[in-house]
SEVEX-380892 format. One line per field, with one value per residue (C-alpha): residue in three letters; x, y, z. Coordinates in steps of 0.5 Angstrom, whole numbers, plus 2048, in hexadecimal, padded with zeros to 3 digits. Layout:
type = (ALA  ...)
u = (X  ...)
v = (Y  ...)
w = (Z  ...)
END
This chain:
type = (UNK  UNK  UNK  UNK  UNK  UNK  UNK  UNK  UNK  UNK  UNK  UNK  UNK  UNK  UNK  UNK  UNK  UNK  UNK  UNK  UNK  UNK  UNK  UNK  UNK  UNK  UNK  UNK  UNK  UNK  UNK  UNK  UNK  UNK  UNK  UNK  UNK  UNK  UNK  UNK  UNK  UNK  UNK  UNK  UNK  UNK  UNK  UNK  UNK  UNK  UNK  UNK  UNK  UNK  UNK  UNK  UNK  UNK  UNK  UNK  UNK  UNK  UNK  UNK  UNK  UNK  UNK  UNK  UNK  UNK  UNK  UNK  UNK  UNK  UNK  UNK  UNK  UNK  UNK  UNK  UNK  UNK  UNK  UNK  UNK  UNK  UNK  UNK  UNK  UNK  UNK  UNK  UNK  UNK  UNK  UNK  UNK  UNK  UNK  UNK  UNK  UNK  UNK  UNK  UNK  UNK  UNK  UNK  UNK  UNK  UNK  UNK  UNK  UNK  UNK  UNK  UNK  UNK  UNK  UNK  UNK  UNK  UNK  UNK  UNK  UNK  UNK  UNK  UNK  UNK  UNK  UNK  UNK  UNK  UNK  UNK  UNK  UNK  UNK  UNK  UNK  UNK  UNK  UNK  UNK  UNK  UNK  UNK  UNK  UNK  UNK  UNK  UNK  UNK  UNK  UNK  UNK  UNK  UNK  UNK  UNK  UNK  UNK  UNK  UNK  UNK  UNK  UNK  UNK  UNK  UNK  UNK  UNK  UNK  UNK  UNK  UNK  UNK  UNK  UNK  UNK  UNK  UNK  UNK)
u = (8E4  8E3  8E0  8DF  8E2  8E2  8DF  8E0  8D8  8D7  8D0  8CC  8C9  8C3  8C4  8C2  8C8  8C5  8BF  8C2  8C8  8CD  8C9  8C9  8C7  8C0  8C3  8C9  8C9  8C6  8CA  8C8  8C8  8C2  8C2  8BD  8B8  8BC  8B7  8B7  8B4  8B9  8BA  8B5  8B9  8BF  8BA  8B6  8BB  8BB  8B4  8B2  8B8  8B3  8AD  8AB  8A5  8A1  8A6  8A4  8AA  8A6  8A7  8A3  8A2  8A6  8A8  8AF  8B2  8B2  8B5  8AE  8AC  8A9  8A9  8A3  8A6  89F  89E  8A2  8A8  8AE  8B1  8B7  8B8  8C0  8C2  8C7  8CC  8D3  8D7  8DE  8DF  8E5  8E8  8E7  8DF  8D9  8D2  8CE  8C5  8C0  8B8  8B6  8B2  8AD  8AD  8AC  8A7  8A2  8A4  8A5  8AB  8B1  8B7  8B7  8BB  8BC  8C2  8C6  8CE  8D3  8D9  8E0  8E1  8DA  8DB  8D3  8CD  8CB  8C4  8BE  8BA  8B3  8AD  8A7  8A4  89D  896  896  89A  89F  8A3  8AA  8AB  8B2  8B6  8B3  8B7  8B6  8BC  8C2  8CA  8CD  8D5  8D8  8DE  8DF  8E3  8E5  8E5  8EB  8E9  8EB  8E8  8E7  8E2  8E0  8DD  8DE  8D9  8D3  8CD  8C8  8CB  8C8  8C1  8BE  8B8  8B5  8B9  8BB  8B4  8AF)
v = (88F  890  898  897  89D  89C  8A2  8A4  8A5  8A7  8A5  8AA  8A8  8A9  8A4  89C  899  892  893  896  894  898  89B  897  897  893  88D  88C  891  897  89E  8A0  89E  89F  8A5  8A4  8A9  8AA  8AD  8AE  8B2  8B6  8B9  8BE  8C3  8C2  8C2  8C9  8CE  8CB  8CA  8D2  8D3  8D0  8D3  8CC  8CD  8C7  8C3  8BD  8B8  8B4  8AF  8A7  8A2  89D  896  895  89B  8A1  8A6  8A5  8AB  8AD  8B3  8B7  8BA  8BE  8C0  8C3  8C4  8C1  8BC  8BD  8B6  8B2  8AD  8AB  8AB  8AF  8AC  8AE  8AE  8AF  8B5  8B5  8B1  8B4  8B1  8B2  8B1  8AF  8AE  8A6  8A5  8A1  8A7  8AD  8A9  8A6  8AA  8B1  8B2  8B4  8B8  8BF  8C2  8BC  8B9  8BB  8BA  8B9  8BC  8B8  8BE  8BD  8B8  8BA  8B5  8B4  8B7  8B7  8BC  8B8  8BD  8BA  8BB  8B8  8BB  8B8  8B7  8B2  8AE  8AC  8A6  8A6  8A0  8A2  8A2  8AA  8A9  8A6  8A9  8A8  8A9  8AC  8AF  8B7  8BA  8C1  8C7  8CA  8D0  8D2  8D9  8D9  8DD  8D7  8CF  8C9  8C9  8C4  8C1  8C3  8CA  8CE  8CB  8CA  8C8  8C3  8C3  8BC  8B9  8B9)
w = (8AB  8B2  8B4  8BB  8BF  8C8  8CA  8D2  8D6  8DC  8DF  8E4  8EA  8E6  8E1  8E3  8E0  8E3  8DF  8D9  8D8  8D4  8CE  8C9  8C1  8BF  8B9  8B7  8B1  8B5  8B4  8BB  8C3  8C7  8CC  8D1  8D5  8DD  8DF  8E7  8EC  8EE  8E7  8E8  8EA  8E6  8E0  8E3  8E0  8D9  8D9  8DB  8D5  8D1  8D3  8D4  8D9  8D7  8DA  8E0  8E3  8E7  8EC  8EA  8ED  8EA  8EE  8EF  8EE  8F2  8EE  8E8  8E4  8DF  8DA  8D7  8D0  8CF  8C7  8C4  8C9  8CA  8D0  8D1  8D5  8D8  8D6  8DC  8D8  8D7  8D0  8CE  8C7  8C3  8C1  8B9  8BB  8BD  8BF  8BC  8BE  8BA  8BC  8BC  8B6  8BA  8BE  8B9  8B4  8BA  8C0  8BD  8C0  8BE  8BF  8C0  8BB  8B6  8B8  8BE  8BF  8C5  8C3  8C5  8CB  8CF  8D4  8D8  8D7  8D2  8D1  8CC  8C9  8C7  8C3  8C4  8BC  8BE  8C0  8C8  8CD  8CC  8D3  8D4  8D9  8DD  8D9  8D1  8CB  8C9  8C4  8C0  8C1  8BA  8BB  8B4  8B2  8B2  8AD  8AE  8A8  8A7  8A2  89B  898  892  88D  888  88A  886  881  882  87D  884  885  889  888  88F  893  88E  889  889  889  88F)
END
């Protein structure tokens, strides 16, 4: 069965493709690819209006000294807030797919950090950067290094409703028994 699809990507400035190398996924039967933290020097003001957008005063990007590459920085996410972080990367999708991204495990059970809104999704349309919205769920500040893996892209198909009205559904056994109604 091959379920391979070529996907077009462009790589930002920002994105150190000699190092990275395209994104890539971490085994054989892994459902996502890696997105990597681009962070760079520049991005502070590109990044400011989003920041100030989310009340996000607690926000520091911050030159490091890191040997070999100039464009080094780091993210200071404080507790409770989000970092909205690049990625270095544009993605075209194919109309009837969506990407969808989702936290790393690794990242959300030792590193409190997860995706903002639960899962994101680049529709088909968006040609930008694709950019992450990481909460930092622990009690202390938490560090993003230019060149980390912040999240996994899962391309799926989407299906688009097209509705009917009506006044009685399919009956069910579940029925419309809710919350808990299947076992906690």
């Amino acid at each position: 069965m091959n379920n391979k699809m070529k996907l077009k990507i462009q790589t930002l400035p920002h994105y150190d493709l000699d190092n990275w190398g395209l994104p890539s996924y971490g085994s054989e039967g892994a459902a996502g690819f890696d997105l990597r933290a681009a962070l760079h020097t520049g991005q502070k003001e590109a990044l400011r209006e989003l920041f100030e957008k989310s009340n996000a005063n607690g926000y520091s990007i911050i030159k490091t000294k890191t040997k070999g590459d100039k464009n080094a920085t780091k993210l200071n996410i404080p507790s409770g807030f989000v970092g909205i972080i690049p990625t270095g990367i544009c993605i075209e999708i194919p109309q009837g797919c969506e990407l969808q991204i989702r936290s790393r495990s690794g990242m959300g059970m030792f590193g409190s950090l997860v995706i903002a809104h639960g899962t994101g999704t680049i529709d088909s349309d968006y040609r930008g950067e694709i950019l992450i919205g990481l909460r930092n769920m622990n009690l202390t500040t938490r560090v993003i290094r230019r060149g980390a893996c912040i999240a996994q892209a899962i391309l799926a198909p989407v299906y688009r409703a097209e509705w009917e009205q009506t006044t009685t559904l399919t009956e069910t056994q579940r029925g419309q028994n809710g919350f808990g109604s299947t076992g906690l």
